[in-house]
C-alpha positions in Angstrom: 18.6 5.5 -22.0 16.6 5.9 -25.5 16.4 2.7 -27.5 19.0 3.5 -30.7 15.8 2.3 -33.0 13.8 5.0 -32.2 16.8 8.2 -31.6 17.3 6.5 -35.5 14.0 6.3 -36.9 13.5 10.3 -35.6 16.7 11.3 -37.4 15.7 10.1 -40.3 12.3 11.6 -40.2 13.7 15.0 -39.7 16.3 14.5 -41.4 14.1 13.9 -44.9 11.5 16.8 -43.3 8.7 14.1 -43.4 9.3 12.7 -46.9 10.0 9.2 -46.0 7.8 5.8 -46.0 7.1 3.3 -43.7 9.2 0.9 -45.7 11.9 2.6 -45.7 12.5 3.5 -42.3 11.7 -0.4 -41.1 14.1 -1.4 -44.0 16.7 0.8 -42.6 16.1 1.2 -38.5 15.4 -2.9 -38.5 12.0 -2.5 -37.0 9.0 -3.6 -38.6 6.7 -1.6 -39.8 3.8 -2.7 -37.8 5.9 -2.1 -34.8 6.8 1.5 -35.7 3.3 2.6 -36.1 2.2 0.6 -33.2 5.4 2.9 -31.6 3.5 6.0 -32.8 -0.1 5.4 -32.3 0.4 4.3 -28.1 3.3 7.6 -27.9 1.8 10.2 -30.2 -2.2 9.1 -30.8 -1.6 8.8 -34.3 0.1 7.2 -37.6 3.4 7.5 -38.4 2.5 8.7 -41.9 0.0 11.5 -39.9 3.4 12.4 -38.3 5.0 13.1 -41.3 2.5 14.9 -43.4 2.5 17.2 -40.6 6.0 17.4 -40.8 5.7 18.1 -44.7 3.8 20.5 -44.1 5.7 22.7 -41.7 8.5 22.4 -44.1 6.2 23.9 -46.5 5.8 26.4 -44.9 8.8 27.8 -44.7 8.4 27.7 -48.9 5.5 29.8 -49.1 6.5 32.2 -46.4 9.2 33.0 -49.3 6.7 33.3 -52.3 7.0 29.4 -53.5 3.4 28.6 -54.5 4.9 25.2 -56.2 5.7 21.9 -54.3 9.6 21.2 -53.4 10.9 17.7 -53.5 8.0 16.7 -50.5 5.2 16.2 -52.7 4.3 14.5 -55.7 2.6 16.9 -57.8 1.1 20.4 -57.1 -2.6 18.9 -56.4 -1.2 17.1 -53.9 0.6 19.7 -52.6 -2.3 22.3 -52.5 -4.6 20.1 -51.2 -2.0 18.8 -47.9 -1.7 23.0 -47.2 -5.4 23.4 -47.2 -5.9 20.0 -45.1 -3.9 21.2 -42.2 -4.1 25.4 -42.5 -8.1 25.3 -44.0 -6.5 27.7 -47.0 -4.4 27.4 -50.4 -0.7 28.1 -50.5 -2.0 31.5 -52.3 -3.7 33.0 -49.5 -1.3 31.8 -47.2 1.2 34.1 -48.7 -1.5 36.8 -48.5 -1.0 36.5 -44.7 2.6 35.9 -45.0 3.0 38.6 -41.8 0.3 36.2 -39.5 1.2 34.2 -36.6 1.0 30.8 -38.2 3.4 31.6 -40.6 6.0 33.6 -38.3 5.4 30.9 -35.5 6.7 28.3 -38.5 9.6 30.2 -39.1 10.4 30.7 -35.4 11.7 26.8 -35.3 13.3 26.2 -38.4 16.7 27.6 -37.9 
């Protein structure tokens, strides 16, 4: 049987596509945050807030597969948001779009539905 913390702390997660601190999910899961990224780093190999940048980012994508260049309510500002694409697909939103009609963008859009 799953412990209810964590089914909890992953429906939140995907629930807010990534956008969601540490703080907040202890506050509301009762876990400390210590123990949640202790959780993460032995299960997954890395930070919770690794976790959900990479979520953020495959929500993004969905975004830019439909011609939005601009950050939705997962980022702070639009530097922020460039420079989290270009971390994890080594190019800007822009030329992301170029190659709307490549795998990594089709394989995004495969699982969000």
């Amino acid at each position: 049987m799953i412990d209810e913390r964590k089914r909890k702390l992953f429906e939140l997660i995907y629930q807010r596509k990534g956008a969601i601190s540490v703080a907040e999910l202890s506050e509301q899961i009762f876990w400390n945050s210590r123990q949640i990224n202790r959780y993460f780093n032995q299960q997954f190999g890395l930070s919770l807030k690794s976790y959900c940048n990479i979520l953020r980012f495959r929500s993004s994508l969905d975004h830019i597969a439909k011609g939005k260049l601009f950050p939705e309510e997962h980022f702070f500002d639009q530097t922020h948001f460039i420079k989290e694409i270009k971390k994890f697909s080594g190019v800007v939103p822009k030329e992301l779009l170029k190659n709307k009609n490549d795998r990594f963008i089709l394989l995004s859009s495969l699982t969000s539905q």
